[in-house]
PLY file of the C-alpha trace (Angstrom):
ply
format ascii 1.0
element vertex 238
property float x
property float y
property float z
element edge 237
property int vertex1
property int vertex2
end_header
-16.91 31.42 -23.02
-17.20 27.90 -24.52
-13.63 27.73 -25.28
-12.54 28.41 -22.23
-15.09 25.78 -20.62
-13.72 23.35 -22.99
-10.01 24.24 -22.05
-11.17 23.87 -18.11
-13.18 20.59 -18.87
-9.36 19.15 -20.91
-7.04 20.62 -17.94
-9.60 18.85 -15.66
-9.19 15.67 -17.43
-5.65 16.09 -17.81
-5.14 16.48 -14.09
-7.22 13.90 -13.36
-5.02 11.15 -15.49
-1.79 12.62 -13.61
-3.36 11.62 -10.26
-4.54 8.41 -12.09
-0.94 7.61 -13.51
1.37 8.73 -10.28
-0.35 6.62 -8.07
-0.52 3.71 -10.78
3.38 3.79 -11.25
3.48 3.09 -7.80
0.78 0.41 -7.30
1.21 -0.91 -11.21
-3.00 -1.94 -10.77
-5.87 -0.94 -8.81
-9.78 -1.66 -8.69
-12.42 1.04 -9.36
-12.71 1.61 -5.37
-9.35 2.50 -4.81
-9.03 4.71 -7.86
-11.93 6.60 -6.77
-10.68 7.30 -3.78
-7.01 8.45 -5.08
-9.39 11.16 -7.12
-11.21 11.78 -4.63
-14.83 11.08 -7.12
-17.91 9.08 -6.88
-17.41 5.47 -8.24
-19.87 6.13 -11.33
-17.36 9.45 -12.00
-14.08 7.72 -11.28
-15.32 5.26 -13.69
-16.17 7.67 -16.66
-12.28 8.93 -16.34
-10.81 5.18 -16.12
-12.70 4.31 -19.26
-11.49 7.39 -20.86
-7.78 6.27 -20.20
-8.78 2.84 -21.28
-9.98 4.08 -24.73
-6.97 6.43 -24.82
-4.33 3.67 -24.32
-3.10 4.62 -20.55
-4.75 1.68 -18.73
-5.69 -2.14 -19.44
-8.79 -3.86 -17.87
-8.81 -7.24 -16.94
-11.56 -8.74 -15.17
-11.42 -11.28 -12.62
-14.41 -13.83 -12.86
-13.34 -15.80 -9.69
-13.50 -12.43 -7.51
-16.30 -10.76 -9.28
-14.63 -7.24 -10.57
-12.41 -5.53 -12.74
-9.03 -4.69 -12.29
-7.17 -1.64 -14.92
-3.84 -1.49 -15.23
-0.82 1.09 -16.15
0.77 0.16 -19.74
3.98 0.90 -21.34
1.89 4.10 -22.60
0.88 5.26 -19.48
4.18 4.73 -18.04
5.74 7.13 -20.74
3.14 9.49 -19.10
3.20 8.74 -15.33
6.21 11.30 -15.11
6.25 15.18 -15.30
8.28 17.12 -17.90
10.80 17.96 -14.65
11.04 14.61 -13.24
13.45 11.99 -14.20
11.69 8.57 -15.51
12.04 5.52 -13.61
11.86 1.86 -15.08
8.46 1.09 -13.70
6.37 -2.69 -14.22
3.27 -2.45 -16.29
0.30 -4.39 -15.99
0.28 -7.34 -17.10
-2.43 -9.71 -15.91
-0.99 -13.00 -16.31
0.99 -12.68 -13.57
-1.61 -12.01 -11.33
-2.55 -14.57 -8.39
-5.75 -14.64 -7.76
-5.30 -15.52 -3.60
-3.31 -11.89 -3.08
-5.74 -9.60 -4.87
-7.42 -8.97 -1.71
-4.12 -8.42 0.60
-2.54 -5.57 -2.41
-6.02 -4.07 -2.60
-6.60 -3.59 1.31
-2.96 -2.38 1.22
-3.52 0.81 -1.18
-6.59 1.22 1.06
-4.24 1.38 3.96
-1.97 3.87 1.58
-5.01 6.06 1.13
-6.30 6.49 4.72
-2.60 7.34 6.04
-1.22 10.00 2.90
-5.45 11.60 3.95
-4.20 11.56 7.33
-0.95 13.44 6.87
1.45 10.56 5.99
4.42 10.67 3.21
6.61 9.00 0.99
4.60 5.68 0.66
6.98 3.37 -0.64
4.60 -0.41 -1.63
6.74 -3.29 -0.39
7.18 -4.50 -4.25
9.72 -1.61 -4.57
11.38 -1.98 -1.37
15.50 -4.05 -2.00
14.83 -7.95 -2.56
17.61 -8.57 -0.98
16.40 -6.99 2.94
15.77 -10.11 4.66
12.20 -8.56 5.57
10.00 -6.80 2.99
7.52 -5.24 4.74
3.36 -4.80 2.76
4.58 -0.87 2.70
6.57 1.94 4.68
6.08 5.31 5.13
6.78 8.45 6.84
4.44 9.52 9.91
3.20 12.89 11.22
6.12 13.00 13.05
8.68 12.42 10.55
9.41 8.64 11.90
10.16 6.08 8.98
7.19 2.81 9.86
6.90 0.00 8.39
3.50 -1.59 7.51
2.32 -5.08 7.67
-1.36 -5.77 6.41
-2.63 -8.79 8.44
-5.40 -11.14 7.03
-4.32 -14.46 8.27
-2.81 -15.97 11.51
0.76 -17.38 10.90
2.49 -19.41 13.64
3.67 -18.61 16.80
7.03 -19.46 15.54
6.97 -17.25 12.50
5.93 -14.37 13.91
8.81 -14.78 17.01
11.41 -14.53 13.62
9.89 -11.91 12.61
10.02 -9.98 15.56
13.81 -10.68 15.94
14.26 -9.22 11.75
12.40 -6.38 12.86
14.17 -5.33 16.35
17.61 -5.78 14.71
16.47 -3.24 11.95
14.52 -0.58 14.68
17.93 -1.05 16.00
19.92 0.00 13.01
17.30 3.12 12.79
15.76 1.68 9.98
12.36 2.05 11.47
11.07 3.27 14.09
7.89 0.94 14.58
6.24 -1.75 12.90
2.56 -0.73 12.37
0.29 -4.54 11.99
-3.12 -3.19 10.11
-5.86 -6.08 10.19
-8.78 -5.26 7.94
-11.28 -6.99 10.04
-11.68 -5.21 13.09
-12.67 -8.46 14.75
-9.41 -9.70 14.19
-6.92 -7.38 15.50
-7.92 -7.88 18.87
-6.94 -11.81 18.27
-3.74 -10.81 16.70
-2.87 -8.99 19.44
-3.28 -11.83 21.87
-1.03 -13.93 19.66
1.84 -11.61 19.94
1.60 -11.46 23.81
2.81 -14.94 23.54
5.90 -14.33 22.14
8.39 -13.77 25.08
11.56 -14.39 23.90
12.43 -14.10 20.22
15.42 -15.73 17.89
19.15 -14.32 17.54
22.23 -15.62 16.40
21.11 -18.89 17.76
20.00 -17.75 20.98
16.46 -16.80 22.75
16.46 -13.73 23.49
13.87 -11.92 25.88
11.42 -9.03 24.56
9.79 -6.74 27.20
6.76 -4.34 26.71
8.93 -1.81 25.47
10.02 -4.11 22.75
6.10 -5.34 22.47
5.21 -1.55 21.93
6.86 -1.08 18.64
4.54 -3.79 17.51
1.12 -1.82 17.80
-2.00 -3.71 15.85
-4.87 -1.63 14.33
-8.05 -2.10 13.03
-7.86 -0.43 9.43
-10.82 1.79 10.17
-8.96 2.71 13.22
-5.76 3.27 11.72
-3.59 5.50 11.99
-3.18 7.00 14.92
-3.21 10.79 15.47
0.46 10.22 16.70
2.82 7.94 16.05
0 1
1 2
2 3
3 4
4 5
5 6
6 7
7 8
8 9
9 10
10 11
11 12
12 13
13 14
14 15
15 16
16 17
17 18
18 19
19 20
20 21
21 22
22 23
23 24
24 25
25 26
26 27
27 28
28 29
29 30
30 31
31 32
32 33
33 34
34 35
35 36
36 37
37 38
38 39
39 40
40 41
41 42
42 43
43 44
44 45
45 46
46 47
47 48
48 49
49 50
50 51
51 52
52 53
53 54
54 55
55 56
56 57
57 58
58 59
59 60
60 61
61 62
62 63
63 64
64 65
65 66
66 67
67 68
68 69
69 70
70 71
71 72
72 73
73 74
74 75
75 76
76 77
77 78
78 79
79 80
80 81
81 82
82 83
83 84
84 85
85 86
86 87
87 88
88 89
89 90
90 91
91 92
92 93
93 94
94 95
95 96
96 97
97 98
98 99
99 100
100 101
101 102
102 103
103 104
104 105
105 106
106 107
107 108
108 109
109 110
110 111
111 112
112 113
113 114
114 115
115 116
116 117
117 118
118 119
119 120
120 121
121 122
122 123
123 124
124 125
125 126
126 127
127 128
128 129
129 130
130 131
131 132
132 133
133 134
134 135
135 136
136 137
137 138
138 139
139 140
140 141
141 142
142 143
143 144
144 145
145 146
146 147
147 148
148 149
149 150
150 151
151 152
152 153
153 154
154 155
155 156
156 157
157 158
158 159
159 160
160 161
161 162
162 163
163 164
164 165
165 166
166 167
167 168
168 169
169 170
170 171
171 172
172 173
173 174
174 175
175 176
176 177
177 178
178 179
179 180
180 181
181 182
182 183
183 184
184 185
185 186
186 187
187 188
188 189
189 190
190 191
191 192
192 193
193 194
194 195
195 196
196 197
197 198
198 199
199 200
200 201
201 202
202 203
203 204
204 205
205 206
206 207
207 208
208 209
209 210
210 211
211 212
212 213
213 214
214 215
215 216
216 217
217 218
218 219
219 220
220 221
221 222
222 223
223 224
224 225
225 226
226 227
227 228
228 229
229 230
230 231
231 232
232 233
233 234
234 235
235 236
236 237
């Protein structure tokens, strides 16, 4: 009876640093919030198994003084891991802190936030915007596929940016919902109080930017452009 508790209690910890180590090759780095939430533990639990990979090689912590808490990290080692036996290995980034930037900490954590809410809700095939082509001439924070099979792009909004910026963005996006290459554009504002003001901005915009001419947008254009409050987000369809 005790070995077979002990085998449960490894196989437990074993699945546990799979869940750990997919979602890490995706997101490279996480805080202990979001990794509690991807295992679906308490904080003080989640913490126990991050520590454990930490001691066994699979994560690095680094803390971050200016913003009061601790990042961990995948490393080459837990890349080597991150994959099953029947998967084929992809050349991954591991963590490595001095690339960090201090100002954007916020925006990628909110974003797996936004990644955890939707895959609980149904959503697939997250794809972070840091592994989307370089050369696309409009990286979106994430996209993913909906309940209903339709490929959205996601755009995590913290900050106003001109009037002007966001009529050029517009235009990148409607040429590529033309194309099929999404089907909306999903604008996720962590602070609910904000949405509502982001919103207003983009019922300015009446004309948008192509090939050197203004072009008009009408509600049905406006409506692939829906804006959510995180908590609020997504929606039960579309």
């Amino acid at each position: 009876m005790l070995i077979n508790s002990y085998q449960q209690r490894c196989a437990r910890a074993r699945s546990k640093r799979e869940v750990v180590l997919r979602f890490l090759r995706d997101e490279t780095w996480s805080n202990l919030t979001n990794m509690a939430g991807v295992l679906g533990l308490s904080e003080p639990a989640a913490f126990k198994t991050v520590c454990q990979m930490e001691r066994d090689g699979f994560l690095l912590r680094f803390k971050v003084s200016a913003l009061r808490l601790s990042l961990w990290g995948i490393t080459p080692q837990g890349l080597a891991f991150a994959w099953g036996e029947n998967e084929t290995m992809q050349i991954r980034p591991y963590f490595e802190p001095s690339k960090l930037s201090v100002m954007t900490i916020p925006h990628y954590l909110d974003i797996q936030r936004a990644r955890l809410i939707a895959e609980r809700a149904g959503w697939t095939n997250w794809i972070p915007g840091n592994r989307l082509p370089k050369d696309i001439k409009k990286r979106p924070d994430a996209i993913a596929t909906n309940t209903e099979g339709q490929i959205v792009a996601i755009e995590l909004e913290r900050s106003i940016k001109t009037l002007k910026r966001y009529e050029a963005i517009f235009s990148i996006y409607l040429q590529m919902m033309k194309r099929d290459e999404y089907a909306k554009v999903h604008y996720v504002c962590p602070d609910a109080s904000f949405a509502p003001r982001l919103l207003r901005m983009f019922e300015l915009i009446k004309s948008v930017p192509v090939a050197g001419e203004r072009v008009p947008i009408t509600e049905k254009h406006r409506a692939r452009f829906p804006v959510y409050a995180l908590d609020n987000w997504p929606p039960s369809s579309g």
